[in-house]
C-alpha positions in Angstrom: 98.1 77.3 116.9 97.6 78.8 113.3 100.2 77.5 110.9 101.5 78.7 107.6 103.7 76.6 105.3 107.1 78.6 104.8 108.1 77.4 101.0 106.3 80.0 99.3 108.5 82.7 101.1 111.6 83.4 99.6 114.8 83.6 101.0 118.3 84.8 100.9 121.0 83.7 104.0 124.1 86.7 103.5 125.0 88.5 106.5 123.7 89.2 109.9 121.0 91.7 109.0 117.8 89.9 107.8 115.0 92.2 106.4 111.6 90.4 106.1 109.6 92.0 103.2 105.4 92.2 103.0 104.5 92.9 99.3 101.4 94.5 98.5 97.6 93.8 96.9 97.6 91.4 94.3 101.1 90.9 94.5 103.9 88.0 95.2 106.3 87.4 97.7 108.7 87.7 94.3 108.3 91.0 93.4 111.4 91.9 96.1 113.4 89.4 94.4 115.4 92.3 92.8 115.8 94.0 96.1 116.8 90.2 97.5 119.7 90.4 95.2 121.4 93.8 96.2 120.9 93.5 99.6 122.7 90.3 99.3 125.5 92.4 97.3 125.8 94.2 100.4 125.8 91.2 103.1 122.3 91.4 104.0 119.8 88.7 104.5 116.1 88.6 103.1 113.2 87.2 103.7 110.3 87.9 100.9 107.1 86.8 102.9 104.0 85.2 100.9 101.5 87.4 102.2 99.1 84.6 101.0 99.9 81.7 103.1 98.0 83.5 106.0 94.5 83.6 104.5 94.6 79.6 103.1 92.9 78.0 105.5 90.5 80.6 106.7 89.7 84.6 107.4 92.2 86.8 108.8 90.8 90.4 110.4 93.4 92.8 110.3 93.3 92.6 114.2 94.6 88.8 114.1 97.2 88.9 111.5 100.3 91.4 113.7 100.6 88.8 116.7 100.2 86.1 113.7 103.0 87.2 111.9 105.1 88.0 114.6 105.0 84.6 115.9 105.6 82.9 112.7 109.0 85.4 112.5 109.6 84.6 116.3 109.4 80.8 115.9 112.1 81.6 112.9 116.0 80.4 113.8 117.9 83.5 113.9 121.1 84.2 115.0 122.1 87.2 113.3 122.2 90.7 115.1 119.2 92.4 114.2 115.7 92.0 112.2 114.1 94.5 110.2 110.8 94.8 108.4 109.8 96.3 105.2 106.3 97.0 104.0 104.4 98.3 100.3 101.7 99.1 100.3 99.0 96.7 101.9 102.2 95.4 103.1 103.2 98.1 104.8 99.6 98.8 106.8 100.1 95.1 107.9 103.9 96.2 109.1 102.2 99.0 111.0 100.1 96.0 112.9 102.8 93.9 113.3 105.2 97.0 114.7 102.2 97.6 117.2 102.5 94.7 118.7 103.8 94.2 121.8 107.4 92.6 122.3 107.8 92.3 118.8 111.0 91.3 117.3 112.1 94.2 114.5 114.3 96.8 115.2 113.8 98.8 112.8 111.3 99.5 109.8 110.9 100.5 106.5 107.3 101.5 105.3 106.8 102.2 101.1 103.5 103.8 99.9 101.2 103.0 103.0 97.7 104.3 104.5 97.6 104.7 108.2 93.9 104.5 107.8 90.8 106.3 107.0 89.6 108.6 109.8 86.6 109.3 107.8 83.1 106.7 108.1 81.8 107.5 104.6 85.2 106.8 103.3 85.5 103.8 104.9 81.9 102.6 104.2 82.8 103.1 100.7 86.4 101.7 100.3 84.8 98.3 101.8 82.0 98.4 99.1 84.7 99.1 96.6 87.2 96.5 98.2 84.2 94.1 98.0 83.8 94.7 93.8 87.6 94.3 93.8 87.1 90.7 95.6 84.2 89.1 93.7 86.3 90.3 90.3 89.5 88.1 91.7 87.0 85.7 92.6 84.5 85.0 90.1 85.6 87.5 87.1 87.7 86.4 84.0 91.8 86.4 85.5 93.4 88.7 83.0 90.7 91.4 83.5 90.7 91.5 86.9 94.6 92.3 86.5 93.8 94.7 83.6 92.0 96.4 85.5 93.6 96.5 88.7 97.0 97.8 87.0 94.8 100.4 85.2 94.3 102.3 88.0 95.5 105.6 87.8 97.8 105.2 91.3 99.5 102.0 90.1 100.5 103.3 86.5 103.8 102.0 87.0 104.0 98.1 86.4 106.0 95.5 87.8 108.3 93.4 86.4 107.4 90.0 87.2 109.3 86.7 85.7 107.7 84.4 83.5 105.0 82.3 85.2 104.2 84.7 87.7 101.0 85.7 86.6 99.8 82.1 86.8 101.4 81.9 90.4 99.1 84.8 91.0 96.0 82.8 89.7 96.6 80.7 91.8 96.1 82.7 94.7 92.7 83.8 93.6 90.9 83.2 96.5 93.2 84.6 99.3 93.4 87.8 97.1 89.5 87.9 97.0 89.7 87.5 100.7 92.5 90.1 101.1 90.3 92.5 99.8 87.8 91.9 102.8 89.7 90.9 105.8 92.7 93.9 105.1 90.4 96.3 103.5 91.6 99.9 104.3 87.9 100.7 105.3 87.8 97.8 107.9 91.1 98.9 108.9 91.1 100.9 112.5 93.2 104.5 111.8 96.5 103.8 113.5 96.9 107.6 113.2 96.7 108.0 117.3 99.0 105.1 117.6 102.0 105.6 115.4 103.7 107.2 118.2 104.0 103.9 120.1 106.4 102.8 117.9 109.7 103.5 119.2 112.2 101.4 116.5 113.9 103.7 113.4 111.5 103.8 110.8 112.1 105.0 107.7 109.0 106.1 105.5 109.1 106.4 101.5 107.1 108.1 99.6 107.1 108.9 95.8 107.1 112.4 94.7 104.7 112.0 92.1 102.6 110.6 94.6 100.2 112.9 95.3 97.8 111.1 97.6 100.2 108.9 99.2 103.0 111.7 99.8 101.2 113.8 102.1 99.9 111.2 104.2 103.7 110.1 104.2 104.7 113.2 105.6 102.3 113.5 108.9 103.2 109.7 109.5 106.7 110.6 109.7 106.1 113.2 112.1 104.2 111.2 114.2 106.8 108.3 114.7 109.2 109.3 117.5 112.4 108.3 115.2 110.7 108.3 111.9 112.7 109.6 108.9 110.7 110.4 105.6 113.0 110.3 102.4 110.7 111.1 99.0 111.5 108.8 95.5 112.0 111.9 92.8 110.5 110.9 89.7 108.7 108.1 91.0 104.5 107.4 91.9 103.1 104.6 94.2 105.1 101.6 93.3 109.0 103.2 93.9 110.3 99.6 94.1 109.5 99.5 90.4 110.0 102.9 89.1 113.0 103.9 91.0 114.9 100.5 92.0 118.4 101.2 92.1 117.9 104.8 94.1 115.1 102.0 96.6 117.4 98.9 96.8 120.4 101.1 97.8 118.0 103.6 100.0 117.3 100.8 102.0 120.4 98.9 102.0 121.8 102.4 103.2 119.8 102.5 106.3 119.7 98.9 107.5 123.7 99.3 107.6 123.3 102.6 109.4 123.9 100.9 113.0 120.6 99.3 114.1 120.1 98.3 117.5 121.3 94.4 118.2 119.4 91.5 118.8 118.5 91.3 122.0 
């Protein structure tokens, strides 16, 4: 059985809620630490999941990682009344795997800024060539250009706040971002368009306004989802967590204490 050590997640124990988080490329399991905080203003547990610690020892495929995951959240201790799982980005297209799963363990969803997949070959032929530039610059390429560059990108204008040592933290990680960008390429990705409608937990999808690739796609993913909910960030791009915190963190708080279904 794969295993993943847990000490690079980070935690927060407040109420009987507990939403497990899934940050996105090139990020750290502490960018939700913000979000952490207010839900636990508002009785809610976190988890903030180190997306990391499942590429260490080896390749993921994207097929692989929702049962993965699931069972490392199933083998959890939990005795609160319900789960629920947030996703950004990358994070949220691995959400989408893990909610397609069967007998999964959330109960309801929240996914921020996320591709159901490309339903297009060239476009996937060429988001796994560009994915592949992405990984041998995270790999091989001097550090602080690779993030330079990354963060230049015209969707991710908005940066996030990260606490001192952070970007060393990320260094660190060098490799399993590399590999990120090849195992959970969008273009190796299978379009879960066709499936979205097998997921049957509240999902609530967020998309920024000024988003104008990301919002659209928001908006037929919403539709699809049998008790999907679309809300759209005003004034805010791809990363909302970052350009519009206090309108996410209480967005989200909102609809976790809306009455999800209990534990089972």
């Amino acid at each position: 059985m794969l295993r993943q050590s847990k000490h690079t997640d980070e935690t927060r124990d407040a109420g009987q809620i507990e939403l497990w988080s899934l940050h996105g490329a090139v990020g750290l399991a502490g960018d939700f630490r913000h979000l952490g905080k207010h839900l636990a203003d508002r009785k809610i547990s976190s988890r903030s999941v180190d997306l990391w610690r499942f590429l260490e020892c080896c390749p993921m495929p994207l097929p692989e990682f929702g049962p993965a995951f699931n069972a490392d959240a199933g083998n959890e201790a939990f005795r609160g009344s319900a789960r629920a799982l947030l996703g950004y980005s990358m994070g949220g297209r691995l959400a989408l795997h893990a909610l397609l799963e069967n007998n999964h363990p959330w109960k309801a969803a929240v996914i921020v800024s996320a591709h159901p997949g490309l339903e297009n070959d060239d476009e996937r032929t060429a988001r796994r060539a560009s994915d592949a530039r992405w990984a041998t610059k995270a790999l091989a390429g001097e550090w602080q250009t690779f993030l330079t560059d990354w963060n230049s990108q015209p969707t991710l204008a908005a940066a996030i706040e990260r606490e001192r040592g952070a970007n060393g933290r990320l260094m660190m990680r060098r490799r399993e971002i590399a590999r990120s960008f090849v195992d959970w390429s969008l273009g190796t990705q299978q379009p879960l368009w066709d499936r979205l409608p097998e997921i049957h937990i509240p999902v609530l999808w967020i998309a920024g306004e000024n988003d104008a690739k990301f919002l659209p796609l928001a908006e037929r993913a919403a539709s699809a989802l049998p008790h999907g909910t679309l809300v759209t960030a005003k004034g805010a791009g791809h990363r909302i967590p970052w350009e519009n915190p206090d309108w996410f963190h209480e967005t989200v708080a909102s609809f976790l204490l809306g009455g999800l279904p209990s534990q089972r």
